[in-house]
N, C-alpha and C positions, 0 to 999 in steps of 0.2 A: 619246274625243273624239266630238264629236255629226256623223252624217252630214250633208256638204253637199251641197245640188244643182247636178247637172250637166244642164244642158239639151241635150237630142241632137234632130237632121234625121234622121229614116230614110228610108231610098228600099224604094217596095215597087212593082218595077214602071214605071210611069210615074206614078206616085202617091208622095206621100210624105209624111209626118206626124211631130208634136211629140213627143217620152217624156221623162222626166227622172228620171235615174239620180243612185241615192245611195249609199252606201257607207258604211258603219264601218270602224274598224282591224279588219282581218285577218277578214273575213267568214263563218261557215260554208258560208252557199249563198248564191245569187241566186234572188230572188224575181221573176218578170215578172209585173205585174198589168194586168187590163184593164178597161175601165169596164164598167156596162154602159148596155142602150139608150136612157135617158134624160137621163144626165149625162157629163160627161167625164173624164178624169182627175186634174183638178182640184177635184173636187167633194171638200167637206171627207171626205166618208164614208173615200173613197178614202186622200187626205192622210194622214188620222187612223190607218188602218189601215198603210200604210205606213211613217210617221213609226215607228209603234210595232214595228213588225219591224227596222225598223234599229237601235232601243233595243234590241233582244234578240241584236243580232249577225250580222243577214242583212241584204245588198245586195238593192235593189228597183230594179225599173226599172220606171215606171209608164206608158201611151203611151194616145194619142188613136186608133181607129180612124179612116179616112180619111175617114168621111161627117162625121162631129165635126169634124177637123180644117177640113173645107168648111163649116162652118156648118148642113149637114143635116140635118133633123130625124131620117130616117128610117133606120135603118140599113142596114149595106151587105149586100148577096146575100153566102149564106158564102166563094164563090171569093176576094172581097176582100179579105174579114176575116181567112179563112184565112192568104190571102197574109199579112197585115197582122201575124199570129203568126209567122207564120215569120221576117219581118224580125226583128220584135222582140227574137224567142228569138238572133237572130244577132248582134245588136250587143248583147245581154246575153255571150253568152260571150265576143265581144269586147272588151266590158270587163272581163269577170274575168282573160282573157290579160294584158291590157295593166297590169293592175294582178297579177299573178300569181300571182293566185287559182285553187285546183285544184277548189274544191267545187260540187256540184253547181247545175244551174241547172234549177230548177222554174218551171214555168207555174199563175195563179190570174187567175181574175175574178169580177166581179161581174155575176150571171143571162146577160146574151146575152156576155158575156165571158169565160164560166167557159165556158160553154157550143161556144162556137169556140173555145176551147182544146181543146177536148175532141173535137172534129171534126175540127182538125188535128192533134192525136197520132192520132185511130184513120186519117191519111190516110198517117202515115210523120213527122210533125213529132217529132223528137227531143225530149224534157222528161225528168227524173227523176221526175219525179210530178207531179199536178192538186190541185189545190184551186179547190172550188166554193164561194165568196160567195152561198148562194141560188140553187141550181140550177132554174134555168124548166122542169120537168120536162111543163108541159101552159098552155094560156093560163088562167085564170082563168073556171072553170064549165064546162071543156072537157076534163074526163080521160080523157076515152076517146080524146082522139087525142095520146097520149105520143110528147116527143121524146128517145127511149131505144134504138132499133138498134145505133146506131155505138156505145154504151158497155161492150155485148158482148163477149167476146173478147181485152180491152184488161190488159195485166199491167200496167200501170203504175200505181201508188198512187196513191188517189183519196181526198181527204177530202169527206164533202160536209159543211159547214156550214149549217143550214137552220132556219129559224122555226119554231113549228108552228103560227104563224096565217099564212102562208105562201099566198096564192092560190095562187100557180104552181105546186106541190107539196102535193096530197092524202098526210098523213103517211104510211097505210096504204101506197099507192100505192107511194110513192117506197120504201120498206123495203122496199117487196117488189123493186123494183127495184135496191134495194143489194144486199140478201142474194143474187139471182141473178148479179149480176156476180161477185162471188165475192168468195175474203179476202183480195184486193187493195184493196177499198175497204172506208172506214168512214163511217157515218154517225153525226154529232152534233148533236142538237137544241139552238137558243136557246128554253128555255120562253118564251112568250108574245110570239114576236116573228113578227114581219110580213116583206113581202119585201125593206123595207129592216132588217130586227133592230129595227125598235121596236116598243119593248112597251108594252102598256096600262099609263095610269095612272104609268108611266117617264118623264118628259120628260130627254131628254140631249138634247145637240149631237151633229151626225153625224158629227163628227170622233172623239169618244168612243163612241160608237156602235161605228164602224168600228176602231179602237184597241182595244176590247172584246175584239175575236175574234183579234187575233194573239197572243196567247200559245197556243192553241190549234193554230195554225198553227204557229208556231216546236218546237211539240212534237210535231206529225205530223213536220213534216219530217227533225226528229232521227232519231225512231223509223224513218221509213220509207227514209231513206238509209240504205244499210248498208255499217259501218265509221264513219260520221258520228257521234259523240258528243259534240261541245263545244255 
């Protein structure tokens, strides 16, 4: 049976914003995804990548960060956002209780989504593992100031999914930055894809776009939970 949505209120704070949780029959994990700085959750990329992890058997929960939710252009300082993952991640396992779900609950987003995911697990945020949508590893013509510290240290599985026409991630760069976090993360290139995955000369919709890369996703996370095999 095809997952339905459920639209949820999160409170982060004195703040609080829209997500919408979907679910298949009897789910291996939960998925939380976050947008990133340009669009919102609702942006087909998103949808499309979602929709198609619930076809593969994983609950998603997808959420607006709080400057989105206000109409903001700008994003919010990481203390926000941070916060704004930790809710998330709680009313995801919230809903796997309630629905009596035991499998794990992983955190992904897309570039500043993936990216605060990833600042809230190195700060103590609980996840079974990260997935990067296009990790923003440096602004665009700016690699010598990497945002890579907090990815040090971190045992928690990490896919990065990443373009290799990609401003925001110099491929050499970013590899070298894989391979030093060590063999808890994996990096997979999209030939010929940009920082949203479009590729020259390719015209898709971004819901297929985004649709693209979750089979890839659904077979990290197999792999990377252990004991998880369905």
């Amino acid at each position: 049976m095809p997952a339905s949505d459920q639209q949820l209120t999160i409170a982060a704070g004195d703040t609080s914003f829209s997500a919408v949780y979907a679910r298949p029959a009897d789910p291996a994990a939960t998925v939380v995804v976050a947008h990133g700085a340009g669009a919102g959750m609702d942006h087909p990329f998103l949808r499309g990548f979602t929709d198609a992890l619930n076809s593969l058997g994983l609950a998603t929960l997808r959420f607006n960060f709080p400057y989105r939710e206000a109409g903001r252009k700008f994003p919010d300082r990481p203390p926000l956002a941070i916060a704004a993952w930790r809710a998330a991640m709680a009313a995801a396992r919230s809903q796997a209780d309630a629905n009596g779900d035991r499998g794990p609950v992983w955190a992904a987003g897309k570039s500043f989504g993936g990216r605060m995911a990833s600042m809230a697990v190195a700060g103590g945020m609980d996840a079974e593992g990260l997935v990067y949508l296009g990790y923003p590893l440096h602004a665009p013509g700016k690699p010598e100031k990497l945002r890579d510290e907090h990815l040090y240290g971190m045992a928690t599985p990490m896919l990065f999914l990443q373009g290799t026409r990609d401003a925001f991630a110099t491929p050499d760069i970013l590899a070298d930055v894989v391979s030093r976090i060590g063999s808890n993360a994996v990096l997979q290139w999209v030939e010929g894809g940009d920082h949203s995955f479009a590729v020259a000369g390719r015209k898709r919709p971004a819901d297929e776009v985004g649709a693209s890369l979750a089979a890839a996703v659904a077979r990290f996370i197999r792999d990377g939970t252990p004991g998880l095999q369905r």
